[in-house]
CHARMM-style PDB file with segment names, atoms N, HN, CA, C and O in Angstrom:
ATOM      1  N   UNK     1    -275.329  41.725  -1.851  1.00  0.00      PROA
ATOM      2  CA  UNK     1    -274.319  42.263  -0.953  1.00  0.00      PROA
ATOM      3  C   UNK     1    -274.900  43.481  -0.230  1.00  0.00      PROA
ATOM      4  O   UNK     1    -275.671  44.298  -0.735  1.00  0.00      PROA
ATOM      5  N   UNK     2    -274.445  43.493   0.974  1.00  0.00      PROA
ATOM      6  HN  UNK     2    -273.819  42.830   1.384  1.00  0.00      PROA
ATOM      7  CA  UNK     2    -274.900  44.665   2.181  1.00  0.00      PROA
ATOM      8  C   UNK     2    -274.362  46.052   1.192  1.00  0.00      PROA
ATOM      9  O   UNK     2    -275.339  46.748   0.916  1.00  0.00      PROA
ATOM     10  N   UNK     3    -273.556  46.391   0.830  1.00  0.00      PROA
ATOM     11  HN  UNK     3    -272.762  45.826   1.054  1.00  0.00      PROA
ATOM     12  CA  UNK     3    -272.766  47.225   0.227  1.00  0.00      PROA
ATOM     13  C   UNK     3    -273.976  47.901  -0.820  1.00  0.00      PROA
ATOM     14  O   UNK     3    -274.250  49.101  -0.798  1.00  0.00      PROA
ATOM     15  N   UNK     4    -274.546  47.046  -1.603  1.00  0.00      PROA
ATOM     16  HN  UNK     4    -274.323  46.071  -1.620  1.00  0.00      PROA
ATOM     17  CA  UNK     4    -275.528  47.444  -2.539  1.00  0.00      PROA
ATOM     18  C   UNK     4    -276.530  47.813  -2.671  1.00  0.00      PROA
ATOM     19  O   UNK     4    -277.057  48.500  -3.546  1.00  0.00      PROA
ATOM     20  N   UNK     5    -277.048  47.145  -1.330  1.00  0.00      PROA
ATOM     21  HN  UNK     5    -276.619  46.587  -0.619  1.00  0.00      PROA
ATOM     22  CA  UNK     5    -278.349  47.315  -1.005  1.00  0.00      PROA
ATOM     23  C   UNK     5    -278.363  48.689   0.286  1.00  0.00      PROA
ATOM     24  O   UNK     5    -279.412  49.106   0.778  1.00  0.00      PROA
ATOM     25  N   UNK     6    -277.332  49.084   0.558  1.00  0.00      PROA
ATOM     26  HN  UNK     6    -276.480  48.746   0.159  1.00  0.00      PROA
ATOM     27  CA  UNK     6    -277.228  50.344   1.129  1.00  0.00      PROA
ATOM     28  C   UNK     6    -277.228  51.588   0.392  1.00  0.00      PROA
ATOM     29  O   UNK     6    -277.720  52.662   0.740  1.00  0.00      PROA
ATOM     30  N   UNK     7    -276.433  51.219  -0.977  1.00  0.00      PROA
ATOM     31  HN  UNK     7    -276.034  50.347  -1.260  1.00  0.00      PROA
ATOM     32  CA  UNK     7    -276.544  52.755  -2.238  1.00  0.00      PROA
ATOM     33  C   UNK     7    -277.924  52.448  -2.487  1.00  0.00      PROA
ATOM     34  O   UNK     7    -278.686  53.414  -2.494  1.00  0.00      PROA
ATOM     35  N   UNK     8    -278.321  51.517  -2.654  1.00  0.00      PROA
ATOM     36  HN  UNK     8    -277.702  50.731  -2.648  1.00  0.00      PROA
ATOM     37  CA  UNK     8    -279.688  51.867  -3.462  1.00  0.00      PROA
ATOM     38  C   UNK     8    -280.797  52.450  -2.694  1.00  0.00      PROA
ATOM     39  O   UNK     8    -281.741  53.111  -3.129  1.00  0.00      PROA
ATOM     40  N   UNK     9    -280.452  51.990  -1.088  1.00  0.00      PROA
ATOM     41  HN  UNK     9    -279.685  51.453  -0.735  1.00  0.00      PROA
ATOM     42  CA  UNK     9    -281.641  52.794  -0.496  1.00  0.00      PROA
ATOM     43  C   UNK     9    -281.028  54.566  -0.356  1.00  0.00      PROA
ATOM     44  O   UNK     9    -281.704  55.585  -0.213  1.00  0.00      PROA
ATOM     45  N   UNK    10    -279.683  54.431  -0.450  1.00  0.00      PROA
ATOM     46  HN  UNK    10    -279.135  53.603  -0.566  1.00  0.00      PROA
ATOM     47  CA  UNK    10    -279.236  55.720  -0.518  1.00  0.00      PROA
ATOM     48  C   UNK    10    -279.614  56.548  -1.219  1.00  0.00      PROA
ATOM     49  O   UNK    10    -279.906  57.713  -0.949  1.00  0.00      PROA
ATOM     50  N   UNK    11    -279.645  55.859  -2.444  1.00  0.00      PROA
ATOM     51  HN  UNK    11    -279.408  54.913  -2.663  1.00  0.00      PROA
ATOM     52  CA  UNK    11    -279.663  56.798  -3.756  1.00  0.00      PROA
ATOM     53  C   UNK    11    -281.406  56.762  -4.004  1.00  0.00      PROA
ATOM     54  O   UNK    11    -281.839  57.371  -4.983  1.00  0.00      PROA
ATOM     55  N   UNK    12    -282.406  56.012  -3.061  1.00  0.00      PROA
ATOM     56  HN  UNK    12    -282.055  55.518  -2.266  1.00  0.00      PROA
ATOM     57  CA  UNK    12    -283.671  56.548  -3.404  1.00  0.00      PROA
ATOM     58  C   UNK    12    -284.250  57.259  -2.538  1.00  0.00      PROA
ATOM     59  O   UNK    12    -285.439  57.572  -2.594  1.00  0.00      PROA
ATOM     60  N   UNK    13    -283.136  57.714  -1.287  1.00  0.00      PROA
ATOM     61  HN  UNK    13    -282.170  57.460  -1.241  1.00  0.00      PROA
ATOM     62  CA  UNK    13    -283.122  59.082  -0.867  1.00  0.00      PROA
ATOM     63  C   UNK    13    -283.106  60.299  -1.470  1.00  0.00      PROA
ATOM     64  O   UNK    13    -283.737  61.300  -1.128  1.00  0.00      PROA
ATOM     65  N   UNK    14    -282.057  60.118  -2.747  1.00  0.00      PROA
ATOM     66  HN  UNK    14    -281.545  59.305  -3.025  1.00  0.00      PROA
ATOM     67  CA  UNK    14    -281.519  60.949  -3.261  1.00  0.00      PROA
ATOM     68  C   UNK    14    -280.070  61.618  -2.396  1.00  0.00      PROA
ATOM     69  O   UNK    14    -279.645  62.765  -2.538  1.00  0.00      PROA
ATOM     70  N   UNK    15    -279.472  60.516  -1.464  1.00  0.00      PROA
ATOM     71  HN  UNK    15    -279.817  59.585  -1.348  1.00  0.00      PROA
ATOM     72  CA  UNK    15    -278.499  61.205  -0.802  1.00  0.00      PROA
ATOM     73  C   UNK    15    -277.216  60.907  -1.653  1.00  0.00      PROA
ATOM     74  O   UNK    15    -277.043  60.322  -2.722  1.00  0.00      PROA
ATOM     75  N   UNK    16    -276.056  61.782  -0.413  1.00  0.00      PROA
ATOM     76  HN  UNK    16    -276.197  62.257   0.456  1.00  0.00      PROA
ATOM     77  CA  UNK    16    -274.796  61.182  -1.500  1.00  0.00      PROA
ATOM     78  C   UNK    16    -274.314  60.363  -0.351  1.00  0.00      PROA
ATOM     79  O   UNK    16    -274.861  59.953   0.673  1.00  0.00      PROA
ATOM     80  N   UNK    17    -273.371  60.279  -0.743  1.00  0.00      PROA
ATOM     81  HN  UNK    17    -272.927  60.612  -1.574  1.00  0.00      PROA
ATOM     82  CA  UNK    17    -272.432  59.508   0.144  1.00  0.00      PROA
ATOM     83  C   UNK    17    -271.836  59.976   1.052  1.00  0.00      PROA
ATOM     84  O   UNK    17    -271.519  59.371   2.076  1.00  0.00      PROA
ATOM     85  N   UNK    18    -271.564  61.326   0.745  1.00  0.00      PROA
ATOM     86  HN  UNK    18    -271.822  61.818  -0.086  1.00  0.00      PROA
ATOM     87  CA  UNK    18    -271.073  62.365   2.456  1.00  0.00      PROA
ATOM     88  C   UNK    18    -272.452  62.424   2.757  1.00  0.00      PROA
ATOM     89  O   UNK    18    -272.319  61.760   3.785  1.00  0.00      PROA
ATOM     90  N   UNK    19    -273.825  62.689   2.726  1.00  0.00      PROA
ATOM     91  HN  UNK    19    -273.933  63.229   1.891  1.00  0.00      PROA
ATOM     92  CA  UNK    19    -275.171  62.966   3.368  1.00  0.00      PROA
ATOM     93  C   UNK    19    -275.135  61.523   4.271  1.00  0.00      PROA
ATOM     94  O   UNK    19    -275.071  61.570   5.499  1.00  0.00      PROA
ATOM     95  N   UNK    20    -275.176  60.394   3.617  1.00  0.00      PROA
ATOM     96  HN  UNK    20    -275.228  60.355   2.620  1.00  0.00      PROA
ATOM     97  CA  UNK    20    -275.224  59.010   4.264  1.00  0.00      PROA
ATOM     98  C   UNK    20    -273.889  59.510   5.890  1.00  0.00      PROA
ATOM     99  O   UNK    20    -274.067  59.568   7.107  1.00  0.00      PROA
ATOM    100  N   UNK    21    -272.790  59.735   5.081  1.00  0.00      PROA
ATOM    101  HN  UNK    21    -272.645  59.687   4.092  1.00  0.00      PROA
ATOM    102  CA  UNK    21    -272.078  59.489   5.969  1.00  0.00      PROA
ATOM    103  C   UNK    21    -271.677  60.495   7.744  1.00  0.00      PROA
ATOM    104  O   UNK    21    -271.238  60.139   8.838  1.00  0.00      PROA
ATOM    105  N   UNK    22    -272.243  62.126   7.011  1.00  0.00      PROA
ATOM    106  HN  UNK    22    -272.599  62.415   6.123  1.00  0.00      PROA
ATOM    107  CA  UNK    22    -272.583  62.818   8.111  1.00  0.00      PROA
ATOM    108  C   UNK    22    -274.170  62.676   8.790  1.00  0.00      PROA
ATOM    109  O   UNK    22    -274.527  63.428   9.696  1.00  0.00      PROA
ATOM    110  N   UNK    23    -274.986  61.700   8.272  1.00  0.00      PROA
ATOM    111  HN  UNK    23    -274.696  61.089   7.536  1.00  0.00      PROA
ATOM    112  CA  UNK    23    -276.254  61.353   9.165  1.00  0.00      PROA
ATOM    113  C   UNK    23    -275.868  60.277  10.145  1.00  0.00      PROA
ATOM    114  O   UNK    23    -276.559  60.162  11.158  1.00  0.00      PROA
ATOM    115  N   UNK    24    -274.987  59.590   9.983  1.00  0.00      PROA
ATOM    116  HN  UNK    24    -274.426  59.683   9.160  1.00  0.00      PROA
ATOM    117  CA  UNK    24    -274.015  58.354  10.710  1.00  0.00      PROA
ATOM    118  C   UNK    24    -272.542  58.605  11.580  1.00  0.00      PROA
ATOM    119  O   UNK    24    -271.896  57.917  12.370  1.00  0.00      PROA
ATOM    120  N   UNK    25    -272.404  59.804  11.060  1.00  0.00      PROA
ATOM    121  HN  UNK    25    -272.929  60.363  10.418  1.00  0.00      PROA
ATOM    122  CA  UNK    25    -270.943  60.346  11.902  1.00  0.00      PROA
ATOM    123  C   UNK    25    -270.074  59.418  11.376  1.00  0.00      PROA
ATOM    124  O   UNK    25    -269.941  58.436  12.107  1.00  0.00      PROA
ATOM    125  N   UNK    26    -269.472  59.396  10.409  1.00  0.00      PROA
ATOM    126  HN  UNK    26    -269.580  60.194   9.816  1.00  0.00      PROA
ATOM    127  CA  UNK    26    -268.796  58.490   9.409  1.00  0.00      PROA
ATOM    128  C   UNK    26    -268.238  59.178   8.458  1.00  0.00      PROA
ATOM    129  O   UNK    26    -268.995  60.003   7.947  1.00  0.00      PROA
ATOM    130  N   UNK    27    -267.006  59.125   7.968  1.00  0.00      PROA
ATOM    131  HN  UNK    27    -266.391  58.455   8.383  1.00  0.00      PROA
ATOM    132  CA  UNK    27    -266.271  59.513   6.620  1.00  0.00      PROA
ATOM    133  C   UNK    27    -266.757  58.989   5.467  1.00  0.00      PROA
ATOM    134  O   UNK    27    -266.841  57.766   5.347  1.00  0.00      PROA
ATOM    135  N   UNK    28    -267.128  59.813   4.500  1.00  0.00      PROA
ATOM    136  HN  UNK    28    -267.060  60.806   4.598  1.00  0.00      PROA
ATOM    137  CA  UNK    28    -267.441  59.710   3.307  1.00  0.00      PROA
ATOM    138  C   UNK    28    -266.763  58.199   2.478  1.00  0.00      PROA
ATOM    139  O   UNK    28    -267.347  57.373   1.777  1.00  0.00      PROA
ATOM    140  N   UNK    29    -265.665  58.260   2.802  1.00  0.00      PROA
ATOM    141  HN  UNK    29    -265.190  58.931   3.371  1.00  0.00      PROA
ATOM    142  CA  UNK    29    -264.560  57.237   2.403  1.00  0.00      PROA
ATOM    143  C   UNK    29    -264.718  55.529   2.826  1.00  0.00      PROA
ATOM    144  O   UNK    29    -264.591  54.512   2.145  1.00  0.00      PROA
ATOM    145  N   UNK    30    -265.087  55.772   4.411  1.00  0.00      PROA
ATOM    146  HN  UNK    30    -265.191  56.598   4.965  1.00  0.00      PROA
ATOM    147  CA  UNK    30    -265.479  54.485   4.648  1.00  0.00      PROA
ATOM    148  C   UNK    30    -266.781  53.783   4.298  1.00  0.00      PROA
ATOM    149  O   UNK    30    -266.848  52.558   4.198  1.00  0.00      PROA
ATOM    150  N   UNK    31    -268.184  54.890   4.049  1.00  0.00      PROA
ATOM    151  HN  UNK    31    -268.130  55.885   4.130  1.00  0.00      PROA
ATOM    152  CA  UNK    31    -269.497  54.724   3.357  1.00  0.00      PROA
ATOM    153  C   UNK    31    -268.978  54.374   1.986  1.00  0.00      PROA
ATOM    154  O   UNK    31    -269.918  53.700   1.562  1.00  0.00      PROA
ATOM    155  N   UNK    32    -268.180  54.400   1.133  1.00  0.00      PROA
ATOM    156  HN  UNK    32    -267.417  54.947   1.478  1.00  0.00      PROA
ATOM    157  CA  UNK    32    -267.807  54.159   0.044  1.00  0.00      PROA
ATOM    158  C   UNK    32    -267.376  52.659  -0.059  1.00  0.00      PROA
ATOM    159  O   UNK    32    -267.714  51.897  -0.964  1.00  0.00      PROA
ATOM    160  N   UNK    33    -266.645  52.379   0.918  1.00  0.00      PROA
ATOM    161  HN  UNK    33    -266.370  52.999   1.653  1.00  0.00      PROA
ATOM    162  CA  UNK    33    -265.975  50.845   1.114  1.00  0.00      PROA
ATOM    163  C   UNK    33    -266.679  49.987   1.386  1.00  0.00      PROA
ATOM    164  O   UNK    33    -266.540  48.802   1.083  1.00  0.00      PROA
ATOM    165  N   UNK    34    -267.698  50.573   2.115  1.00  0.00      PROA
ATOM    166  HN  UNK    34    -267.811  51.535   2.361  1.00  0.00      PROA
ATOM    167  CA  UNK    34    -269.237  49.000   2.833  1.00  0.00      PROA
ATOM    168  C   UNK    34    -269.958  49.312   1.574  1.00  0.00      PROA
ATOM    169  O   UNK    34    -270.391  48.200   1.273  1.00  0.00      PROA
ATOM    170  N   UNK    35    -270.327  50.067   0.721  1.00  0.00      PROA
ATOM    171  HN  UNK    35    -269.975  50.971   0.965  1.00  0.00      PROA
ATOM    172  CA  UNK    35    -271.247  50.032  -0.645  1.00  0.00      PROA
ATOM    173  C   UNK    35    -270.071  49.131  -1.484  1.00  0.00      PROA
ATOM    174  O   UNK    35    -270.393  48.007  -1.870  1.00  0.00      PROA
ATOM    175  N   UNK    36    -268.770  49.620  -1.744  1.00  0.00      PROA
ATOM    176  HN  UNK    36    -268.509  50.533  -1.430  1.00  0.00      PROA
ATOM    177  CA  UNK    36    -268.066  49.228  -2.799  1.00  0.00      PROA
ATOM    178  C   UNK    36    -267.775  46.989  -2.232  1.00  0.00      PROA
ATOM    179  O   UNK    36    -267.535  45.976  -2.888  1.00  0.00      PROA
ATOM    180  N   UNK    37    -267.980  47.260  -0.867  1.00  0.00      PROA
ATOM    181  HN  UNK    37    -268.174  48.083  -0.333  1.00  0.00      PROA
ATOM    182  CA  UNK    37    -267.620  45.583  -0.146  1.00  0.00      PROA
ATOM    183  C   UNK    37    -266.596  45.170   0.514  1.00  0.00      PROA
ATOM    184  O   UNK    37    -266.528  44.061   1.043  1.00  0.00      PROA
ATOM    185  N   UNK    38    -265.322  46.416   0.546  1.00  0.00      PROA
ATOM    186  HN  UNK    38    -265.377  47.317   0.116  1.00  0.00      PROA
ATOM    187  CA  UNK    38    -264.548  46.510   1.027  1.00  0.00      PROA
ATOM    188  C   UNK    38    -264.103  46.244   2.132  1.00  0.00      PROA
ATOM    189  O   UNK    38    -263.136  45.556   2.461  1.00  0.00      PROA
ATOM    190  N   UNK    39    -264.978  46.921   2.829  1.00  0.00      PROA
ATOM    191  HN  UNK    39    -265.763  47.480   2.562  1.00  0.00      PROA
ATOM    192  CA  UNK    39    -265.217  46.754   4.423  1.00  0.00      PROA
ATOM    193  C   UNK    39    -266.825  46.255   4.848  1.00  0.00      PROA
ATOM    194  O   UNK    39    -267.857  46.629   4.292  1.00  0.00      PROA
ATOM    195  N   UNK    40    -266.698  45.221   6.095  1.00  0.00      PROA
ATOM    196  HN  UNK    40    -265.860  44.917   6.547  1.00  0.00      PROA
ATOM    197  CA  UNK    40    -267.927  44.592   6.257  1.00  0.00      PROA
ATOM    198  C   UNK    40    -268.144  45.241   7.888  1.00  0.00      PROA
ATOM    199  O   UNK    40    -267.489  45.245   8.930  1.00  0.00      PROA
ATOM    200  N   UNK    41    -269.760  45.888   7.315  1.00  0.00      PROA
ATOM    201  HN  UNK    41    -270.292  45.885   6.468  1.00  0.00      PROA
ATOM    202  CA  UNK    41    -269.168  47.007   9.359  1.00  0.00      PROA
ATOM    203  C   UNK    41    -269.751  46.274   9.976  1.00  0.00      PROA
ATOM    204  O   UNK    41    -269.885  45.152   9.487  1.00  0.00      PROA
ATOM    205  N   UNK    42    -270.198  46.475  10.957  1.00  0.00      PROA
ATOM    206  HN  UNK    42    -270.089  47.386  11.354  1.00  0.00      PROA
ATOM    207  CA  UNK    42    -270.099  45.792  12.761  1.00  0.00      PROA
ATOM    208  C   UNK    42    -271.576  46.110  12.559  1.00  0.00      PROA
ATOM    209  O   UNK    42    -271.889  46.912  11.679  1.00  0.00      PROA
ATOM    210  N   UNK    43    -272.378  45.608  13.219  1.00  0.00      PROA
ATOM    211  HN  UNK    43    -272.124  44.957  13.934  1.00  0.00      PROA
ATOM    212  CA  UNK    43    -273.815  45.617  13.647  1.00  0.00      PROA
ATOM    213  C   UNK    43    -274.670  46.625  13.949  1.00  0.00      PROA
ATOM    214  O   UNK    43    -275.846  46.822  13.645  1.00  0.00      PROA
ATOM    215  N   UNK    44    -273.564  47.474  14.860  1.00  0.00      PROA
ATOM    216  HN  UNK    44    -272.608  47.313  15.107  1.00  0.00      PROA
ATOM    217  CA  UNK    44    -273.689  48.842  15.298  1.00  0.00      PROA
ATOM    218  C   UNK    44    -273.974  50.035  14.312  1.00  0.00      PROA
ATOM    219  O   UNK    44    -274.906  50.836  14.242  1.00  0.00      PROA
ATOM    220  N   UNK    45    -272.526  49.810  13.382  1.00  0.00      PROA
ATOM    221  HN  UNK    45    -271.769  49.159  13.439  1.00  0.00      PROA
ATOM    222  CA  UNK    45    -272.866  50.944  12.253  1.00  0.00      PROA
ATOM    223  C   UNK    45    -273.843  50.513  10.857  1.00  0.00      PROA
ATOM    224  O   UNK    45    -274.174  51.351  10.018  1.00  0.00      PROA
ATOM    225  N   UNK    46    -274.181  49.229  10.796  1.00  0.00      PROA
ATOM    226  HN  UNK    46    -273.912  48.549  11.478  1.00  0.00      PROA
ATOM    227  CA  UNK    46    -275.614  48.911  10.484  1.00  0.00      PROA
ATOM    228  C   UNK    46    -277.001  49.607  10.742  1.00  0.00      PROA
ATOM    229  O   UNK    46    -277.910  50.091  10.067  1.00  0.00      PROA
ATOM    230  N   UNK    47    -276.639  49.374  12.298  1.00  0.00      PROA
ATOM    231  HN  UNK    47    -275.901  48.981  12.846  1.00  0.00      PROA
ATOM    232  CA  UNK    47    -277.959  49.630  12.962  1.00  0.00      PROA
ATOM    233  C   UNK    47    -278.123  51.150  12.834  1.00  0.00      PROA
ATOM    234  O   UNK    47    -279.221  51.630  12.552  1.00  0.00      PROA
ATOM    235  N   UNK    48    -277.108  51.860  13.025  1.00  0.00      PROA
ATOM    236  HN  UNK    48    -276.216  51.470  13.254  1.00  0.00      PROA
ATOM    237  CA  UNK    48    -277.337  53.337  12.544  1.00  0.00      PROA
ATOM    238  C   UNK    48    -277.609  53.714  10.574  1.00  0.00      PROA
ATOM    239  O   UNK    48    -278.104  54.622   9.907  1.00  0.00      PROA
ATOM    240  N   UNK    49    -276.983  52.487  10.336  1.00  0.00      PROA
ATOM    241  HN  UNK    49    -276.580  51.749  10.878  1.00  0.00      PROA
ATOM    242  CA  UNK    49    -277.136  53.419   8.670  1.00  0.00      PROA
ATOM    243  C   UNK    49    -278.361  52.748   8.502  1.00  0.00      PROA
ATOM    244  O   UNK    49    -278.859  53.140   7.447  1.00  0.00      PROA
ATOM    245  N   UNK    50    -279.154  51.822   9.122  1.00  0.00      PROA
ATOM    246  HN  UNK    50    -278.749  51.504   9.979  1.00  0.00      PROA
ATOM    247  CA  UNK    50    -280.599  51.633   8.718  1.00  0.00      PROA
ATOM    248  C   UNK    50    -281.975  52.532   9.099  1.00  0.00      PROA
ATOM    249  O   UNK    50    -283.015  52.871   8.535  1.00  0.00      PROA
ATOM    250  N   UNK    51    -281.150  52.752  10.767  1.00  0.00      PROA
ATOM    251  HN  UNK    51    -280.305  52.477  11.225  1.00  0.00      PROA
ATOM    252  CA  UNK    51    -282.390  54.216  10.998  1.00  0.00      PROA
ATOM    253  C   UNK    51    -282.269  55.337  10.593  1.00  0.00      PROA
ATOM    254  O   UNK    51    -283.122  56.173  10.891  1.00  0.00      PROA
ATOM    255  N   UNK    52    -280.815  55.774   9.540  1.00  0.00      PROA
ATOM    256  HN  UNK    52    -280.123  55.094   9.299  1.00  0.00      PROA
ATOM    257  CA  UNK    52    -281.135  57.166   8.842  1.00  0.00      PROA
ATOM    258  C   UNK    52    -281.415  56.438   7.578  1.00  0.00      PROA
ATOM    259  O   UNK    52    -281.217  57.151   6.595  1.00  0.00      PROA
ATOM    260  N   UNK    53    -281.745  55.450   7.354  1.00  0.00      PROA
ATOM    261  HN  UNK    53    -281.906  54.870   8.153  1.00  0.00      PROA
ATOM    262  CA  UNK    53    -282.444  55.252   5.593  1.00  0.00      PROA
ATOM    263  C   UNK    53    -283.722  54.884   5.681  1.00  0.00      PROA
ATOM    264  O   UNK    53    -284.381  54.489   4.719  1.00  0.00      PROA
ATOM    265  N   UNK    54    -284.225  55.016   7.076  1.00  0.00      PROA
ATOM    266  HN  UNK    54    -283.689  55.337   7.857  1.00  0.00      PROA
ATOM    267  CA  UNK    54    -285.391  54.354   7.487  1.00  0.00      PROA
ATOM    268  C   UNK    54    -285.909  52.966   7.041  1.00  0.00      PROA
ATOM    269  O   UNK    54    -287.087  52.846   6.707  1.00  0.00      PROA
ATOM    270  N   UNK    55    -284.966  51.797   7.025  1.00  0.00      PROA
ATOM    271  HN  UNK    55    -284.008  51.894   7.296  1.00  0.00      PROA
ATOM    272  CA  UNK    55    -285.056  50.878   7.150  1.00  0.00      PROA
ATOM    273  C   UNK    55    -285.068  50.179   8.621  1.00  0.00      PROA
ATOM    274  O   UNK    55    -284.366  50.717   9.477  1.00  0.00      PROA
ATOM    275  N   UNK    56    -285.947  48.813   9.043  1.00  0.00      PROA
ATOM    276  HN  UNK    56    -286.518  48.375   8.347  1.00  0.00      PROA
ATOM    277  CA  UNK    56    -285.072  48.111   9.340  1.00  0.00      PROA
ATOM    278  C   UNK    56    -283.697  47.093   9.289  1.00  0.00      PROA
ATOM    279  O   UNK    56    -283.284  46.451   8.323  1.00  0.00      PROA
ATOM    280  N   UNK    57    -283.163  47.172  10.608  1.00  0.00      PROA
ATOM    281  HN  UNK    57    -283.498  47.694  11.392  1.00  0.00      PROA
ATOM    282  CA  UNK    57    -281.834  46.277  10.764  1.00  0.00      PROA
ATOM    283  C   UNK    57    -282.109  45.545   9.944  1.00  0.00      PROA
ATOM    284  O   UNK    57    -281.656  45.846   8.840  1.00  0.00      PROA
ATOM    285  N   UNK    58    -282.891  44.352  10.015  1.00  0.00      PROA
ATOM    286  HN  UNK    58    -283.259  44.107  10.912  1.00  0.00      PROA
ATOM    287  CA  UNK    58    -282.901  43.020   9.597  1.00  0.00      PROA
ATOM    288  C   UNK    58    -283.019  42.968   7.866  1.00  0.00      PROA
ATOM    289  O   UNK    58    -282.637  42.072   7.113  1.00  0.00      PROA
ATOM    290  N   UNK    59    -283.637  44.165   7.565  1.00  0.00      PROA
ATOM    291  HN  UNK    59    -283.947  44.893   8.177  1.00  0.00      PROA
ATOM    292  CA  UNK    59    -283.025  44.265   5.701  1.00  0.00      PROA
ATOM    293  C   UNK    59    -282.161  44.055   5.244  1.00  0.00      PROA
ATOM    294  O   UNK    59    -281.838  43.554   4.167  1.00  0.00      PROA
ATOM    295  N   UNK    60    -281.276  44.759   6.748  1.00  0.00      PROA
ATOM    296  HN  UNK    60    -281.538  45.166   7.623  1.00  0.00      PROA
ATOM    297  CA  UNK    60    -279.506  44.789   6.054  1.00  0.00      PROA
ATOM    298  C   UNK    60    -278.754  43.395   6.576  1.00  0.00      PROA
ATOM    299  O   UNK    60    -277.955  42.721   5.927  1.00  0.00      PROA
ATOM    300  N   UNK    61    -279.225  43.157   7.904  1.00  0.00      PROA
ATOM    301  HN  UNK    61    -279.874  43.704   8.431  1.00  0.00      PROA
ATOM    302  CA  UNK    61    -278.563  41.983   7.919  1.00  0.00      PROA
ATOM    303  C   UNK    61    -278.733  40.624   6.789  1.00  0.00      PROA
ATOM    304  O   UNK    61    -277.747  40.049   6.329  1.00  0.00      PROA
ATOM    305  N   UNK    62    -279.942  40.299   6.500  1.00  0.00      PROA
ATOM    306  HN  UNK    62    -280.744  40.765   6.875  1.00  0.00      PROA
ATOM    307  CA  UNK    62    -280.172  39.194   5.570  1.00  0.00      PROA
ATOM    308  C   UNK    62    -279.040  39.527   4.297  1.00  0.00      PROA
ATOM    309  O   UNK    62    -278.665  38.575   3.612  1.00  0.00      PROA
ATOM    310  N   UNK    63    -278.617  40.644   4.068  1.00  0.00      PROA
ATOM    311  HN  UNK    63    -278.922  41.417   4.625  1.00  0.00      PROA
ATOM    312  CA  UNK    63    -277.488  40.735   3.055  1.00  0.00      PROA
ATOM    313  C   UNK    63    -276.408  40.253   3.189  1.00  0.00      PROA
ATOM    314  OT1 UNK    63    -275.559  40.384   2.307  1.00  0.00      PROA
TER     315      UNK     63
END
């Protein structure tokens, strides 16, 4: 799941979940819901939470 594979690159940042979410301009709350699966985001806020984890897109999409 996209959700999982986003904490884990998170967390081998060492970020939290407000760090993820003010590098993205995003509420802490909704970064919680695409890790937890809750919410499935749009391409867009993909494409941003992959260039502050320094991934590419296509990591996250294959999830």
């Amino acid at each position: 799941m996209v959700g999982d594979l986003i904490a884990e690159l998170r967390k081998g940042k060492k970020w939290t979940q407000k760090d993820l979410a003010d590098a993205v301009n995003l509420s802490k709350s909704y970064i919680a819901a695409i890790e937890e699966g809750r919410i499935r985001p749009k391409i867009k806020t993909l494409a941003l939470i992959a260039k502050c984890l320094d991934v590419e897109l296509e990591l996250l999409l294959r999830e």
